[in-house]
C-alpha positions in Angstrom: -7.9 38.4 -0.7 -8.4 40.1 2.3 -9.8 39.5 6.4 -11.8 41.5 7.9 -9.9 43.4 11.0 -13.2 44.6 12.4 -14.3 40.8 13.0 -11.7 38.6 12.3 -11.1 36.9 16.3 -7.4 35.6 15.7 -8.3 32.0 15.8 -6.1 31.4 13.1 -7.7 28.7 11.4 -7.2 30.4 8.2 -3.4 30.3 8.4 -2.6 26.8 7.0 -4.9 27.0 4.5 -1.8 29.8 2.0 -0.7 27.8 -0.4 2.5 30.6 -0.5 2.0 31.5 3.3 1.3 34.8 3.7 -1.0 34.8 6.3 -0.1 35.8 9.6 -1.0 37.1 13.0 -0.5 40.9 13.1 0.4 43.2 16.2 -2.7 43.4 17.4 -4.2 40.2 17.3 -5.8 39.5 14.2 -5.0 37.2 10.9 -3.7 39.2 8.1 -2.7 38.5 4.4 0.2 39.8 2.6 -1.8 41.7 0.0 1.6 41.9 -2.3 2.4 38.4 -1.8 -0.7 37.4 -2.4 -1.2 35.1 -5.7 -5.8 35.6 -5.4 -6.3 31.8 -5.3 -9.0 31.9 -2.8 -8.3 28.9 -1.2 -8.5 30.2 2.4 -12.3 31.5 1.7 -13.2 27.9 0.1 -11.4 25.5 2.1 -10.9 27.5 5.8 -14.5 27.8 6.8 -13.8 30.7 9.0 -15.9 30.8 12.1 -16.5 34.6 11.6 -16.7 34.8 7.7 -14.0 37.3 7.8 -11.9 36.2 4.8 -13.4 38.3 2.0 -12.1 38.3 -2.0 -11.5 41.9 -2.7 -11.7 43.4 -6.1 -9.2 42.5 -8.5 -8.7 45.1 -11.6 -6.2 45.2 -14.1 -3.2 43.9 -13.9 -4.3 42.2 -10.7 -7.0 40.1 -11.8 -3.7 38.1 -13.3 -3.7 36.6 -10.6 -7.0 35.3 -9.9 -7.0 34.0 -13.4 -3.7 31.7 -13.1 -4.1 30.8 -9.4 -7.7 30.6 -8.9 -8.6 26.6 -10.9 -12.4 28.0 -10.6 -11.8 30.8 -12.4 -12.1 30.6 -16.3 -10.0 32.8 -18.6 -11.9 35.5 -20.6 -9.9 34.5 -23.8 -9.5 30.4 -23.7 -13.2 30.3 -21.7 -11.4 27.6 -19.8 -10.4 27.5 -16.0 -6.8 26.5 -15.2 -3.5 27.7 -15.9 -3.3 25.3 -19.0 -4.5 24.3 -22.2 -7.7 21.8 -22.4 -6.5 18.2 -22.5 -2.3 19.4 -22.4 -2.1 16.5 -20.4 -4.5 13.9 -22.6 -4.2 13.1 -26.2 -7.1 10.5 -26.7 -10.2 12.9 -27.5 -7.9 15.6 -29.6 -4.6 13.8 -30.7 -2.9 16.9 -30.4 0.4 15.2 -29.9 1.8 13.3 -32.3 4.6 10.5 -33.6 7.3 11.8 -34.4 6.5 14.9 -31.4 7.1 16.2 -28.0 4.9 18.8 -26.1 6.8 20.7 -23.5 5.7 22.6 -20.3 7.2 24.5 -17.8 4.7 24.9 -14.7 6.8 28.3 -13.3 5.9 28.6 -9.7 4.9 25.1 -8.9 4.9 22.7 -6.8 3.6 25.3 -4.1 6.2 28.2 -4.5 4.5 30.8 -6.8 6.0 33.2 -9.3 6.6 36.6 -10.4 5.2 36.9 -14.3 9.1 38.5 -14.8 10.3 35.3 -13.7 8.1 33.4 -16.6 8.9 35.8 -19.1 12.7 34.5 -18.5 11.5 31.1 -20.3 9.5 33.0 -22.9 12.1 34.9 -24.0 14.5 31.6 -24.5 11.8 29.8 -26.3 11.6 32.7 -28.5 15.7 33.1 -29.0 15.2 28.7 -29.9 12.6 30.0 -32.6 9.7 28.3 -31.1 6.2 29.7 -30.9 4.2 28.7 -28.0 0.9 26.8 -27.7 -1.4 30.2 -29.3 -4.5 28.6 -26.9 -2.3 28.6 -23.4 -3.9 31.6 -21.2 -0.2 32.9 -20.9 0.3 33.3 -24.5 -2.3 36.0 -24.6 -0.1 38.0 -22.0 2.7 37.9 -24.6 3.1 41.3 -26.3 5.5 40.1 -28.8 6.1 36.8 -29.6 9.3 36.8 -31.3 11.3 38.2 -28.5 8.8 36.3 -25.8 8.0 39.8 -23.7 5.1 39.8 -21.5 2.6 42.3 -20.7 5.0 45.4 -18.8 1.6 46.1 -17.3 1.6 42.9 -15.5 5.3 41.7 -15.4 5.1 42.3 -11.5 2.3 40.2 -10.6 2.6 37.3 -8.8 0.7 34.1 -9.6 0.4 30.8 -8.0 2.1 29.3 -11.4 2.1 29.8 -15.0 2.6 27.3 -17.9 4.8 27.8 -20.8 3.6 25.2 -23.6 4.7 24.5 -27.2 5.3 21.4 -29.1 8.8 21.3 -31.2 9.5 17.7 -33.2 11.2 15.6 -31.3 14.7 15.7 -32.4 14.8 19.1 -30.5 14.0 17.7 -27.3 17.6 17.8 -25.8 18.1 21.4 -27.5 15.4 22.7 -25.6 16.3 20.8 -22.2 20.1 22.3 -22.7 18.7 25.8 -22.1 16.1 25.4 -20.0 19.2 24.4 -17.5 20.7 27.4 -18.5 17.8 29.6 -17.3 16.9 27.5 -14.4 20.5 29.5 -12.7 18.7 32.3 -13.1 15.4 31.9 -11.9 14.1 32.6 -8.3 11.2 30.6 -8.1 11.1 26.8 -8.6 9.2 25.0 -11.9 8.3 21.8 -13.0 9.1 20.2 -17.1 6.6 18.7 -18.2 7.2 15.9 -21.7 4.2 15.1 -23.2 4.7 12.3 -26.1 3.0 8.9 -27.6 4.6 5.8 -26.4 5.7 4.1 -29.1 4.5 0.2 -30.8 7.3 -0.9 -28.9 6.2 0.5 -25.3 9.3 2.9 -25.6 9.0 6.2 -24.6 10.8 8.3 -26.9 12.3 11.3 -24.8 13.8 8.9 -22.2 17.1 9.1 -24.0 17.6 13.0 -24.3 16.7 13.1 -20.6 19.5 10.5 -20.1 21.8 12.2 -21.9 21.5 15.5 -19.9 21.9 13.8 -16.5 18.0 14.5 -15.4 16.5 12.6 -13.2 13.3 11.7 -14.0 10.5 12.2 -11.6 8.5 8.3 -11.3 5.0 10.6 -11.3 3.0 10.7 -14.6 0.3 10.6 -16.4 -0.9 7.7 -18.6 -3.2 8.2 -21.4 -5.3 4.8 -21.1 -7.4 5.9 -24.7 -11.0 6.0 -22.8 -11.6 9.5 -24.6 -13.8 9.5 -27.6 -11.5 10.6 -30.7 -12.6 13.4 -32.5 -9.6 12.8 -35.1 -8.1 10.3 -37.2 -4.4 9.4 -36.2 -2.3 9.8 -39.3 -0.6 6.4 -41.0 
Protein backbone atom coordinates (compact mmCIF):
# COMPACT_ATOMS: atom_id res chain seq x y z
CA UNK A 1 0.00 0.00 0.00
CA UNK A 2 0.91 3.34 -0.48
CA UNK A 3 -0.70 7.29 0.05
CA UNK A 4 -0.48 9.61 -2.24
CA UNK A 5 1.99 12.65 -1.05
CA UNK A 6 0.75 14.90 -3.74
CA UNK A 7 -2.91 14.84 -2.22
CA UNK A 8 -2.98 13.13 0.83
CA UNK A 9 -4.16 16.44 3.48
CA UNK A 10 -2.77 14.90 6.88
CA UNK A 11 -6.15 14.32 8.32
CA UNK A 12 -5.04 11.17 9.51
CA UNK A 13 -8.05 9.23 9.39
CA UNK A 14 -6.31 6.52 7.86
CA UNK A 15 -3.96 5.95 10.81
CA UNK A 16 -6.10 3.66 13.10
CA UNK A 17 -7.26 1.70 10.49
CA UNK A 18 -3.01 -0.57 10.47
CA UNK A 19 -3.67 -3.51 11.76
CA UNK A 20 0.51 -3.60 12.46
CA UNK A 21 0.66 0.26 12.76
CA UNK A 22 2.80 1.51 10.34
CA UNK A 23 1.20 4.46 9.40
CA UNK A 24 2.36 7.73 10.43
CA UNK A 25 2.60 11.38 9.98
CA UNK A 26 5.83 12.28 8.16
CA UNK A 27 7.99 15.53 8.35
CA UNK A 28 6.12 17.33 6.27
CA UNK A 29 2.74 16.86 7.06
CA UNK A 30 1.34 14.04 5.30
CA UNK A 31 0.24 10.24 6.29
CA UNK A 32 2.83 7.76 5.32
CA UNK A 33 3.05 3.79 5.39
CA UNK A 34 6.07 1.87 6.29
CA UNK A 35 6.42 0.18 2.86
CA UNK A 36 8.81 -2.56 4.61
CA UNK A 37 6.54 -3.07 7.49
CA UNK A 38 3.81 -3.27 5.54
CA UNK A 39 1.98 -6.91 5.52
CA UNK A 40 -0.55 -5.59 1.92
CA UNK A 41 -3.83 -6.26 3.79
CA UNK A 42 -5.57 -3.34 2.34
CA UNK A 43 -7.59 -2.61 5.11
CA UNK A 44 -6.92 1.14 5.33
CA UNK A 45 -8.17 1.50 1.46
CA UNK A 46 -11.47 -0.63 2.39
CA UNK A 47 -12.35 0.36 5.73
CA UNK A 48 -10.69 4.32 6.08
CA UNK A 49 -12.79 6.02 3.47
CA UNK A 50 -10.21 8.64 2.96
CA UNK A 51 -11.67 11.99 2.19
CA UNK A 52 -9.01 12.46 -0.62
CA UNK A 53 -8.71 8.89 -2.02
CA UNK A 54 -5.13 9.04 -1.43
CA UNK A 55 -4.51 5.47 -0.09
CA UNK A 56 -3.67 3.59 -3.31
CA UNK A 57 -2.63 -0.53 -3.53
CA UNK A 58 0.62 -0.44 -5.37
CA UNK A 59 1.84 -3.35 -7.38
CA UNK A 60 2.81 -6.32 -5.64
CA UNK A 61 5.36 -8.81 -7.73
CA UNK A 62 7.07 -11.63 -6.64
CA UNK A 63 8.01 -12.28 -3.55
CA UNK A 64 5.83 -9.43 -2.43
CA UNK A 65 2.54 -10.48 -3.55
CA UNK A 66 3.15 -12.99 -0.34
CA UNK A 67 1.83 -10.72 1.40
CA UNK A 68 -1.25 -9.71 -0.16
CA UNK A 69 -2.14 -13.34 -0.45
CA UNK A 70 -1.84 -14.20 3.54
CA UNK A 71 -2.97 -10.79 4.75
CA UNK A 72 -5.47 -9.65 2.33
CA UNK A 73 -8.94 -12.32 3.45
CA UNK A 74 -10.33 -10.95 -0.16
CA UNK A 75 -7.63 -12.19 -1.87
CA UNK A 76 -7.79 -15.88 -3.14
CA UNK A 77 -4.61 -17.96 -3.51
CA UNK A 78 -3.61 -18.96 -7.08
CA UNK A 79 -2.96 -22.62 -5.95
CA UNK A 80 -5.93 -23.47 -3.21
CA UNK A 81 -8.40 -20.91 -5.40
CA UNK A 82 -9.50 -20.02 -1.83
CA UNK A 83 -9.13 -16.64 0.03
CA UNK A 84 -7.67 -16.80 3.55
CA UNK A 85 -4.69 -17.82 5.16
CA UNK A 86 -6.25 -21.41 5.81
CA UNK A 87 -7.57 -24.43 4.53
CA UNK A 88 -11.49 -24.56 3.52
CA UNK A 89 -13.56 -25.70 6.55
CA UNK A 90 -9.96 -26.15 9.05
CA UNK A 91 -12.20 -24.94 11.49
CA UNK A 92 -15.66 -27.15 10.59
CA UNK A 93 -15.83 -30.85 10.25
CA UNK A 94 -19.67 -31.35 9.40
CA UNK A 95 -19.72 -30.94 5.43
CA UNK A 96 -16.02 -32.83 4.90
CA UNK A 97 -15.33 -34.89 8.21
CA UNK A 98 -11.81 -34.24 7.73
CA UNK A 99 -11.10 -34.83 11.35
CA UNK A 100 -11.60 -37.73 12.81
CA UNK A 101 -11.90 -40.16 16.20
CA UNK A 102 -9.17 -41.16 17.31
CA UNK A 103 -7.41 -37.51 15.70
CA UNK A 104 -6.22 -34.08 16.42
CA UNK A 105 -5.74 -31.21 13.72
CA UNK A 106 -3.14 -28.65 14.83
CA UNK A 107 -2.61 -24.97 13.81
CA UNK A 108 -0.35 -22.41 14.57
CA UNK A 109 -1.70 -18.86 13.36
CA UNK A 110 2.16 -17.16 13.33
CA UNK A 111 1.61 -13.50 13.54
CA UNK A 112 -1.75 -13.39 15.06
CA UNK A 113 -3.83 -11.94 17.10
CA UNK A 114 -2.70 -8.53 15.39
CA UNK A 115 1.19 -8.69 15.50
CA UNK A 116 2.24 -10.03 12.03
CA UNK A 117 5.17 -12.15 11.04
CA UNK A 118 8.32 -12.55 9.18
CA UNK A 119 7.91 -15.88 6.82
CA UNK A 120 11.61 -16.81 8.59
CA UNK A 121 9.74 -16.69 11.76
CA UNK A 122 7.11 -19.42 10.33
CA UNK A 123 9.62 -21.41 8.78
CA UNK A 124 10.95 -21.92 12.61
CA UNK A 125 7.65 -24.18 13.17
CA UNK A 126 7.97 -25.83 9.80
CA UNK A 127 11.23 -26.97 10.31
CA UNK A 128 10.18 -28.63 13.94
CA UNK A 129 7.14 -30.28 12.45
CA UNK A 130 9.41 -31.65 9.98
CA UNK A 131 12.32 -32.87 12.63
CA UNK A 132 8.71 -34.59 14.57
CA UNK A 133 8.20 -36.37 11.04
CA UNK A 134 4.92 -34.74 10.34
CA UNK A 135 3.83 -33.60 6.90
CA UNK A 136 1.64 -30.64 6.88
CA UNK A 137 -1.95 -30.10 5.54
CA UNK A 138 -0.63 -30.45 1.38
CA UNK A 139 -4.00 -27.92 0.65
CA UNK A 140 -2.79 -25.05 3.32
CA UNK A 141 -1.55 -21.95 1.00
CA UNK A 142 1.74 -22.04 3.15
CA UNK A 143 2.56 -25.54 2.26
CA UNK A 144 3.07 -24.46 -1.39
CA UNK A 145 5.81 -22.00 -0.07
CA UNK A 146 7.65 -25.03 1.28
CA UNK A 147 10.67 -25.96 -0.94
CA UNK A 148 11.37 -29.12 0.92
CA UNK A 149 9.19 -30.70 3.06
CA UNK A 150 11.37 -32.93 4.97
CA UNK A 151 13.51 -30.38 6.49
CA UNK A 152 10.30 -27.71 6.51
CA UNK A 153 12.38 -24.80 4.43
CA UNK A 154 10.44 -22.08 2.91
CA UNK A 155 10.84 -20.33 -0.25
CA UNK A 156 14.60 -18.25 0.34
CA UNK A 157 12.95 -15.95 -2.18
CA UNK A 158 10.29 -15.01 0.21
CA UNK A 159 11.73 -15.85 3.69
CA UNK A 160 11.85 -12.03 4.30
CA UNK A 161 8.41 -11.06 3.69
CA UNK A 162 6.21 -10.03 6.23
CA UNK A 163 2.56 -11.21 6.42
CA UNK A 164 -0.26 -10.36 8.62
CA UNK A 165 -0.17 -14.24 9.82
CA UNK A 166 0.44 -17.63 8.46
CA UNK A 167 -1.02 -20.98 9.45
CA UNK A 168 0.89 -24.09 9.95
CA UNK A 169 -1.72 -27.13 9.79
CA UNK A 170 -1.34 -30.90 9.88
CA UNK A 171 -3.24 -33.61 11.66
CA UNK A 172 -1.08 -36.28 13.72
CA UNK A 173 -3.26 -39.09 15.81
CA UNK A 174 -3.95 -38.10 18.90
CA UNK A 175 -1.62 -39.81 21.11
CA UNK A 176 0.95 -37.28 19.71
CA UNK A 177 -0.74 -34.37 20.92
CA UNK A 178 1.49 -33.65 24.00
CA UNK A 179 4.67 -34.51 21.73
CA UNK A 180 3.87 -31.86 19.57
CA UNK A 181 2.73 -29.22 22.34
CA UNK A 182 6.32 -30.17 24.15
CA UNK A 183 8.16 -28.53 21.26
CA UNK A 184 6.14 -26.09 20.07
CA UNK A 185 7.11 -24.48 23.73
CA UNK A 186 10.47 -25.07 22.79
CA UNK A 187 10.27 -22.85 19.76
CA UNK A 188 7.96 -20.42 21.08
CA UNK A 189 11.61 -19.06 23.13
CA UNK A 190 12.72 -18.45 20.02
CA UNK A 191 10.19 -16.70 18.12
CA UNK A 192 9.83 -12.89 17.78
CA UNK A 193 6.36 -12.63 16.82
CA UNK A 194 3.43 -13.93 18.81
CA UNK A 195 1.01 -17.13 17.46
CA UNK A 196 -2.02 -18.66 18.36
CA UNK A 197 -2.45 -23.09 18.76
CA UNK A 198 -5.21 -24.02 17.40
CA UNK A 199 -6.80 -28.14 18.46
CA UNK A 200 -9.19 -29.13 16.28
CA UNK A 201 -10.92 -32.62 17.40
CA UNK A 202 -14.54 -34.49 17.67
CA UNK A 203 -15.97 -34.40 21.14
CA UNK A 204 -16.44 -37.60 22.16
CA UNK A 205 -20.18 -39.80 23.04
CA UNK A 206 -19.36 -38.79 26.34
CA UNK A 207 -19.14 -34.88 25.66
CA UNK A 208 -15.34 -35.16 26.60
CA UNK A 209 -13.01 -33.43 24.72
CA UNK A 210 -10.15 -35.53 24.12
CA UNK A 211 -6.99 -33.13 24.08
CA UNK A 212 -8.03 -31.45 27.38
CA UNK A 213 -5.69 -33.75 29.26
CA UNK A 214 -2.37 -33.33 27.29
CA UNK A 215 -2.98 -29.57 27.59
CA UNK A 216 -3.34 -30.16 31.38
CA UNK A 217 -0.46 -31.99 31.64
CA UNK A 218 1.77 -29.29 30.01
CA UNK A 219 0.56 -26.51 32.33
CA UNK A 220 -1.41 -24.53 29.25
CA UNK A 221 -3.99 -22.58 29.88
CA UNK A 222 -6.64 -22.87 27.81
CA UNK A 223 -8.16 -19.94 26.17
CA UNK A 224 -12.47 -20.15 27.03
CA UNK A 225 -12.86 -19.00 23.00
CA UNK A 226 -13.87 -21.74 20.47
CA UNK A 227 -15.52 -22.90 17.92
CA UNK A 228 -18.40 -25.50 18.12
CA UNK A 229 -19.29 -27.55 15.23
CA UNK A 230 -23.22 -27.64 15.73
CA UNK A 231 -23.52 -30.41 12.43
CA UNK A 232 -25.80 -27.86 10.28
CA UNK A 233 -23.39 -28.72 7.20
CA UNK A 234 -24.58 -31.11 4.63
CA UNK A 235 -22.11 -34.24 4.85
CA UNK A 236 -20.54 -35.15 1.89
CA UNK A 237 -18.95 -38.40 3.69
CA UNK A 238 -19.81 -41.19 5.74
CA UNK A 239 -18.29 -41.22 9.26
CA UNK A 240 -16.48 -44.46 9.79
CA UNK A 241 -18.00 -47.21 12.52
Amino acid sequence: MRINQDTCIGCEQCVPYCPVGVITMNDSSAVSIDFDECVECGVCLRNSNCPTDSIEQNDCPWPRSVRVNFSNPLAEHKETRIPGRGTEEMKTNDVTGRFKYGYVGIAFEVGRPGIGARLCEVEKLTKAMAGLGISLEPNNPLTHLIVDQKKGLLNTEAISEKVLSAIVEFTIPIERTEEVLRKVQEVAATMETVFSVDLICKVQPDDSIPVIPFINNLGIQLSVNGKNNLGLGKPLFLEEE
